[in-house]
C-alpha positions in Angstrom: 6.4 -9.4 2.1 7.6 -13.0 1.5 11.5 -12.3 2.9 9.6 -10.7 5.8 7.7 -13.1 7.1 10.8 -15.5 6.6 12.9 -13.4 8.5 10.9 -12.7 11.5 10.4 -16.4 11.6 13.9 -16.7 11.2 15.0 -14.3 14.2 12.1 -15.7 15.8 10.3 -12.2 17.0 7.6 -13.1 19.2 4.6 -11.3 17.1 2.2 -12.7 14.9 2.7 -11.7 11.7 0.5 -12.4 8.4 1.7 -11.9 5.2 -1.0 -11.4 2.1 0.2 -11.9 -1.2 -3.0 -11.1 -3.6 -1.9 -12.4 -7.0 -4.2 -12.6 -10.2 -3.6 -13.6 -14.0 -2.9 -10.3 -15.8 -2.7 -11.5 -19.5 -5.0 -9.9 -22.4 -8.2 -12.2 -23.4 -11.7 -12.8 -23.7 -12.5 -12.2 -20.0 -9.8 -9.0 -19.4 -11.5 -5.8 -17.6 -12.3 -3.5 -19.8 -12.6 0.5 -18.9 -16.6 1.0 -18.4 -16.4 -2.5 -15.7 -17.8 -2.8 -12.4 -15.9 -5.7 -10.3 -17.2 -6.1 -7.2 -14.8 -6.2 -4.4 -14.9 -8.4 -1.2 -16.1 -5.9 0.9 -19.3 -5.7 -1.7 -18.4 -2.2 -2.8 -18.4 -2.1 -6.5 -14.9 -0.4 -8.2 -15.8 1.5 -11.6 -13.1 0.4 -14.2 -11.9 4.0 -15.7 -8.2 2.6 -16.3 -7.1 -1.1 -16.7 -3.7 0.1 -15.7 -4.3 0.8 -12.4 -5.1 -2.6 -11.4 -2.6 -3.2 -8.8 -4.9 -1.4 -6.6 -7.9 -3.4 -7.2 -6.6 -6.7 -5.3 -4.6 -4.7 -3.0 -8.5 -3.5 -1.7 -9.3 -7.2 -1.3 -6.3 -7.9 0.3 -7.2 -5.0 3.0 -10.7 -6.2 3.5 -9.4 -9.8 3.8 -6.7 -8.7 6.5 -9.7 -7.9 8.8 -10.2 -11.7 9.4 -7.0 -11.7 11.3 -8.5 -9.0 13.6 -4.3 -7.1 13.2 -3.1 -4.8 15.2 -2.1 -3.1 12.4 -2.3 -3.4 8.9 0.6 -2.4 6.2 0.5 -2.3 2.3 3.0 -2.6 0.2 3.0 -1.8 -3.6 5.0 0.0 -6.4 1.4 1.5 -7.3 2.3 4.5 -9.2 5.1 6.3 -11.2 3.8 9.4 -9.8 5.3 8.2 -6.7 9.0 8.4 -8.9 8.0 12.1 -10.1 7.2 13.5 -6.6 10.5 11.6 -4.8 12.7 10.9 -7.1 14.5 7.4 -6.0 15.9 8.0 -2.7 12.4 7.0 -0.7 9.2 5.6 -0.8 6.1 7.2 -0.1 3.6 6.7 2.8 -0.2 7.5 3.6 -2.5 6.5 6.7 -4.8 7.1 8.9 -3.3 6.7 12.2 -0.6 10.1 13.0 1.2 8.0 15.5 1.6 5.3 13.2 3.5 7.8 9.8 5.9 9.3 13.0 6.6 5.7 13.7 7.6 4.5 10.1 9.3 7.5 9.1 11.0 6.6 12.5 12.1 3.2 12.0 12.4 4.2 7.9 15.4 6.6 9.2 17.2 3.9 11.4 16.5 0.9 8.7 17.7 2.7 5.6 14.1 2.6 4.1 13.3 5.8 4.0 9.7 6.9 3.4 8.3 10.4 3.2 4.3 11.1 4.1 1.0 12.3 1.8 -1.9 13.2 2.9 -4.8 11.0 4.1 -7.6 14.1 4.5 -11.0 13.7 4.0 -10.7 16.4 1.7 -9.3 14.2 -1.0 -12.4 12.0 -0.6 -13.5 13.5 -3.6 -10.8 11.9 -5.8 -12.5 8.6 -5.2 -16.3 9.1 -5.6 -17.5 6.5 -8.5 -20.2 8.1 -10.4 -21.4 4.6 -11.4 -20.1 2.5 -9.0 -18.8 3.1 -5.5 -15.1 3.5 -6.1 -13.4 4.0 -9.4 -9.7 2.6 -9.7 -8.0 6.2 -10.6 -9.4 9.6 -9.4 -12.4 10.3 -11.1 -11.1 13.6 -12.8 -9.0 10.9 -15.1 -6.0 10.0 -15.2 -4.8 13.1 -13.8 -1.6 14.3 -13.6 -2.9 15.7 -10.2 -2.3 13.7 -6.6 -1.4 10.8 -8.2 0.2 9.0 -5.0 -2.8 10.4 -3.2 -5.2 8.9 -5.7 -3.8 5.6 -4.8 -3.4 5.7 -1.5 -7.2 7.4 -0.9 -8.7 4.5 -3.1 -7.3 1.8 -0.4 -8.3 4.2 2.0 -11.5 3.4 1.1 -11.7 -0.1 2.4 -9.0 0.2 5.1 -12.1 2.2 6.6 -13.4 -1.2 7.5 -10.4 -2.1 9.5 -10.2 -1.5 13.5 -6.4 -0.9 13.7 -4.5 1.5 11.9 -3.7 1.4 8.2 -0.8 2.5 6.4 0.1 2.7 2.5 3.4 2.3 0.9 4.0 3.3 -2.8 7.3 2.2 -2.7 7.7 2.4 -7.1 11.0 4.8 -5.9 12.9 2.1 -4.8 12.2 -0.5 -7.2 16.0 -0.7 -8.2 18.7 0.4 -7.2 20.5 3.8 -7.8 23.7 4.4 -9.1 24.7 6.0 -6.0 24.3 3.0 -3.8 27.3 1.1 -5.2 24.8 -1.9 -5.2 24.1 -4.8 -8.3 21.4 -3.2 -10.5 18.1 -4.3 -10.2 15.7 -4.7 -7.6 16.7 -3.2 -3.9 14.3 -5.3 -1.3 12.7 -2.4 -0.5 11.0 -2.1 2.0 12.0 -5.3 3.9 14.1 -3.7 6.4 11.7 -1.1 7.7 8.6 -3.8 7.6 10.8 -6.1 10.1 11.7 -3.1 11.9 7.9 -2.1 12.7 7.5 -6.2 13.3 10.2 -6.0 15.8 9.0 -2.6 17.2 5.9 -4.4 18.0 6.9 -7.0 19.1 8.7 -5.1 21.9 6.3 -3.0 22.5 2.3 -4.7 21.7 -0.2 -2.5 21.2 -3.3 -3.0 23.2 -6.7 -3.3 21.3 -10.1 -2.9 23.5 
């Protein structure tokens, strides 16, 4: 997100573009979250701790809701939010869920020209059921458990949750895949950049072309 925003600025792209880094303290003590919690999130929903592992998610959903302030034309997360991600792609991709069809065409798009390759997961309302709290409103991992079912989905259906609240399109990218490099690539090990090349492709693309809003 950081060498995003740098580089648009950089190649000066005439677009706005916001960058939102949510960052907490995630060191064991006194005050941790404990499975059983209910945090309540900026958008007032409460989130039902089942898993302190899956806490990534938990300030990405703040980070959505505060993204509306900005009234965007569109909205893009990027996390490496599950390993489920690496068993259902392997490393060559990331993975990518939203609610806006024209929106996956154009990132698989501009993932195929930039390199960053991302491959789609469903969004349907069908998958709701995943994220019904039974005590609070949302619970951080699908409320069978932590299920070895839908994982990506899980994810991506929890920040689908609050990107409801948004009036542009959203889209999710669980891009845990490319986290390193391969041996393949003929690159240094360690991490890849991924997915800066396809987030200042869509930055570019809109810039070009600017969506209206009503």
């Amino acid at each position: 997100v950081l060498h995003t925003v740098a580089l648009a600025a950089k190649l000066k792209l005439k677009a706005n573009v916001v960058g939102l880094i949510p960052t907490v303290e995630n060191m064991p003590s006194q005050n941790a979250v404990r499975p059983g919690d209910m945090l309540k999130s900026m958008s007032g929903r409460y989130i039902e701790v089942l898993n302190t592992d899956a806490e990534g998610r938990v300030i990405l959903s703040d980070g959505i809701t505060y993204a509306k302030k900005f009234n965007p034309a569109v909205v893009i997360d990027v996390a490496t939010l599950t390993g489920a991600s690496l068993t259902a792609l392997g490393t060559e991709c990331s993975a990518v869920m939203t609610n806006d069809q024209k929106l996956e065409d154009t990132l698989r798009e501009l993932g195929e020209e930039s390199g960053d390759y991302v491959w789609p997961f469903p969004a349907w309302e069908e998958y709701e059921v995943m994220v019904k709290g039974i005590f609070g409103d949302v619970p951080n991992i699908s409320t069978d458990g932590n299920s070895r079912y839908g994982g990506v989905i899980a994810g991506g259906m929890f920040l689908r949750e609050f990107a409801k609240d948004l009036d542009c399109p959203w889209a999710h990218i669980d891009m845990a895949p490319r986290m390193t490099s391969t041996p393949g690539e003929h690159l240094a090990k360690g991490a890849v950049g991924a997915p800066v090349r396809l987030l200042l492709a869509v930055v570019e693309n809109y810039a070009n072309n600017p969506p209206r809003k009503n």
